[in-house]
C-alpha positions as CSV (number, residue, x, y, z in Angstrom):
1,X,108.1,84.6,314.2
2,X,104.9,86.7,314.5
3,X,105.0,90.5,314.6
4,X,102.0,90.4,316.6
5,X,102.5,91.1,320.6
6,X,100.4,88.8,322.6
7,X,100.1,88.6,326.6
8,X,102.0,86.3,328.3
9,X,99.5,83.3,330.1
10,X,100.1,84.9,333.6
11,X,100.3,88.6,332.4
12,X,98.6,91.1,334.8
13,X,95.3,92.3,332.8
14,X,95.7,95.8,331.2
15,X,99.2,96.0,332.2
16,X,100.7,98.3,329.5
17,X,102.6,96.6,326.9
18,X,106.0,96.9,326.4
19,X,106.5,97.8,322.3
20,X,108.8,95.5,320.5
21,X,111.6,97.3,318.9
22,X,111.9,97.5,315.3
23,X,115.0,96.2,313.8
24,X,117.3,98.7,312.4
25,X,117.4,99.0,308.9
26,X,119.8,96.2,307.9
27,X,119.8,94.9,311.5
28,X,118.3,91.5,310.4
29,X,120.1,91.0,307.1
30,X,123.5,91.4,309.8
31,X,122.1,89.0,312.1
32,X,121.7,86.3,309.2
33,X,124.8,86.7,308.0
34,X,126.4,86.3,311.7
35,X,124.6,83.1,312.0
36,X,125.5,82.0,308.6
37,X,129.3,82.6,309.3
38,X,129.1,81.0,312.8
39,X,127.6,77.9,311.5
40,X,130.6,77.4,309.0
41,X,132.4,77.3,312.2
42,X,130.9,73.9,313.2
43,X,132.4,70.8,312.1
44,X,131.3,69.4,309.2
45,X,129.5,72.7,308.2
46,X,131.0,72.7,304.7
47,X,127.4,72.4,302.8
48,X,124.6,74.4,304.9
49,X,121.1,74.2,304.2
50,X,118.5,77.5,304.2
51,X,116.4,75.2,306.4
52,X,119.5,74.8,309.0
53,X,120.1,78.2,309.1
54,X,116.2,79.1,309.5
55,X,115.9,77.1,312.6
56,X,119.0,78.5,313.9
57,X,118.0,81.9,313.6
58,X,114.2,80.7,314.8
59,X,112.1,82.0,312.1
60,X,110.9,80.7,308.9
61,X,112.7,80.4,305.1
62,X,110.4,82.7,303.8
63,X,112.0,85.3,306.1
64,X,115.3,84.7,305.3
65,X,114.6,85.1,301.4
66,X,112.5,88.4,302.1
67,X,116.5,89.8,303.3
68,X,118.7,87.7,300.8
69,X,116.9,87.0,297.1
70,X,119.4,83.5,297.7
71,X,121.6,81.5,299.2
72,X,124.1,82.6,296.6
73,X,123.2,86.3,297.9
74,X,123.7,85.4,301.7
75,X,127.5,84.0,300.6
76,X,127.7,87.2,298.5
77,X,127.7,89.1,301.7
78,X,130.0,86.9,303.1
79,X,132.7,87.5,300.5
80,X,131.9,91.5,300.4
81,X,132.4,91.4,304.5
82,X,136.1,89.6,303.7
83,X,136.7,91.6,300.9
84,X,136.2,94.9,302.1
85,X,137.9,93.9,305.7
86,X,141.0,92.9,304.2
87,X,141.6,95.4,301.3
88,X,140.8,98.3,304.1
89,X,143.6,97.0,305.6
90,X,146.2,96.3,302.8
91,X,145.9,100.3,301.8
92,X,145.9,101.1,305.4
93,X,149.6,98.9,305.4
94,X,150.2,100.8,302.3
95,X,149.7,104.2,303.4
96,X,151.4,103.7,306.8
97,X,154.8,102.9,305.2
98,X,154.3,104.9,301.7
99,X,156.8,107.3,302.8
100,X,159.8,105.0,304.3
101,X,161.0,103.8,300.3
102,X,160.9,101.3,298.4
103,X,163.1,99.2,299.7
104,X,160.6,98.3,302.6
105,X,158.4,96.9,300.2
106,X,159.4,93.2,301.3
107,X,158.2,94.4,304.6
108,X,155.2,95.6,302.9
109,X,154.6,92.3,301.7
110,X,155.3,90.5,304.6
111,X,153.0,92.4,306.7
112,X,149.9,92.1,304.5
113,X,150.5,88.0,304.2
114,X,150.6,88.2,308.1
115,X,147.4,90.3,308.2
116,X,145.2,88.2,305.9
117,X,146.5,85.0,308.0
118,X,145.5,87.0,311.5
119,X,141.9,87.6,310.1
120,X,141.5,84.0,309.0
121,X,142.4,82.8,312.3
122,X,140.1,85.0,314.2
123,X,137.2,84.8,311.3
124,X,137.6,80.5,311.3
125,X,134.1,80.6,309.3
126,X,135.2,83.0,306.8
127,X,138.1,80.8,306.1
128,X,136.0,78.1,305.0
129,X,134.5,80.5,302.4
130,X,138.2,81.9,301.4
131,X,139.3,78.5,300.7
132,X,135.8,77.5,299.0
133,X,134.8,74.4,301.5
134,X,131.3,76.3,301.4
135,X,131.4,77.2,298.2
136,X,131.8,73.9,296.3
137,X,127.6,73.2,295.7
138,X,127.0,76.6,294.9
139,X,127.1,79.2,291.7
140,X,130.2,79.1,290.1
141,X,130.5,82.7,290.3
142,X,131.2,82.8,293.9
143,X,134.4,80.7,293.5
144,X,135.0,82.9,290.5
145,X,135.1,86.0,293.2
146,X,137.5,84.5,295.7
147,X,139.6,83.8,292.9
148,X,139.8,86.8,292.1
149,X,140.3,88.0,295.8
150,X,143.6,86.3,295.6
151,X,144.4,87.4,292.4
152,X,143.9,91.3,293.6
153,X,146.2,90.1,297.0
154,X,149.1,88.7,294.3
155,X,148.8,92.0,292.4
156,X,149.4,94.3,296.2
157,X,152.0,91.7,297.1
158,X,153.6,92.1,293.5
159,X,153.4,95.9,293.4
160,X,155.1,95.5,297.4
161,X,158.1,93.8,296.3
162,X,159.0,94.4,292.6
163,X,160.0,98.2,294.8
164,X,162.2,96.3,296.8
165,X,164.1,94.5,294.2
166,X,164.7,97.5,291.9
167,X,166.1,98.9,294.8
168,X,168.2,96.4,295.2
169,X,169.3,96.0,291.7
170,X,168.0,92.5,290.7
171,X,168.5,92.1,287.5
172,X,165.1,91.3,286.8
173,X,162.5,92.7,289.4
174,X,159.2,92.3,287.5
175,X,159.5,88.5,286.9
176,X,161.3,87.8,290.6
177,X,158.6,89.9,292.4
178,X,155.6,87.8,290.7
179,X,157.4,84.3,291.7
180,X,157.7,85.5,295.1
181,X,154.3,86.8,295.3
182,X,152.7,83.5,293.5
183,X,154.9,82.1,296.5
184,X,153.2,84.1,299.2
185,X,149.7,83.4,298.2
186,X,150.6,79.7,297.8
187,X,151.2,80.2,301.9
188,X,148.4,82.0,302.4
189,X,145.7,79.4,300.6
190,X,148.1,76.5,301.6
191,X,147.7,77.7,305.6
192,X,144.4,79.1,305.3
193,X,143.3,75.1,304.2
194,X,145.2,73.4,306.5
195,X,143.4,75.5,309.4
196,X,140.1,74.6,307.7
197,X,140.5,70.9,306.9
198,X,142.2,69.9,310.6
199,X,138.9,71.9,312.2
200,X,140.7,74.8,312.7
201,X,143.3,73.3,315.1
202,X,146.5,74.3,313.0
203,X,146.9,78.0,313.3
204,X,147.8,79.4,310.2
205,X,149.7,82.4,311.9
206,X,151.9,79.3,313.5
207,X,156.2,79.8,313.1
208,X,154.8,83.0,310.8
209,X,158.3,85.4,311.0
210,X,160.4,82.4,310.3
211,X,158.4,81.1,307.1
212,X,158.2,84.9,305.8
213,X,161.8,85.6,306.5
214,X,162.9,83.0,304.2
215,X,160.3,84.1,301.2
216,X,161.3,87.6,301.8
């Protein structure tokens, strides 16, 4: 795309012309990654070339890689919008019910497994990223971070419900509340793939209370 403003063929002659606006710092870099989450929506979209994604957006590869130094960069700003989206909202569940004890900590639990589910299903390209469709041809270090993502969600899930069971008295809270957490993130990647891999036809929020009730 050329940042030079040229008359239209049936322009009036010195008509004034109107300025083009300038993108807003980071403007374009959001706009890319839009387009690259929106095309992971598609069917089939699991591998996505720079090329694709340049003729979707209408300008050239050299513009995308003078906003993103990579591929692996653009994904990388993928992950940090899930990341940040979803751990905003698990301390925001944590600081709503801080004060009502420990023994809502199931509850806790319960309701950050149903928000991570919600944001899938209304974020269907992020998903394929979560459950690492789109990440299978590229650096092993961006599998490495959504491994970890999951890992941090076990840990907040853990924390939820080992509360719950001191409270009320297991006999052994620590090692109950990691099986049952380990249990909840199985759901969460187990639903979070099935919504991918049937084209995002299976809700993963689909007879929710009932499965959760009988985890929690």
């Amino acid at each position: 795309m050329s940042d030079t403003q040229t008359l239209a063929p049936d322009a009036t002659p010195g008509a004034a012309e109107q300025p083009r606006r300038r993108p807003r710092p980071g403007e374009r870099r959001e706009q890319i990654l839009q387009t690259l989450a929106a095309m992971l929506e598609q069917p089939g979209a699991e591998r996505i070339t720079t090329a694709a994604l340049a003729r979707q957006l209408g300008f050239s590869e050299a513009a995308l890689y003078r906003h993103f130094a990579s591929k692996a960069q653009m994904f990388e700003g993928l992950i940090d919008f899930i990341e940040t989206s979803v751990f905003t909202l698990v301390r925001q569940i944590a600081a709503l019910e801080e004060g009502q004890g420990a023994e809502d900590g199931a509850r806790r639990a319960a309701r950050i497994v149903a928000m991570v589910l919600q944001f899938g299903e209304r974020n269907p390209g992020m998903v394929r990223v979560m459950v690492g469709d789109a990440l299978v041809l590229e650096h092993e270090r961006l599998q490495q971070r959504m491994n970890l993502f999951f890992d941090k969600l076990e840990a907040s899930l853990r924390q939820c419900l080992r509360g719950a069971l001191q409270v009320g008295g297991d006999a052994a809270p620590t090692a109950a509340a990691q099986v049952r957490a380990a249990l909840m993130v199985d759901l969460l990647r187990g639903r979070l793939q099935r919504y991918a891999r049937t084209g995002f036809k299976r809700q993963p929020t689909e007879q929710l209370e009932a499965t959760l009730a009988l985890l929690t």
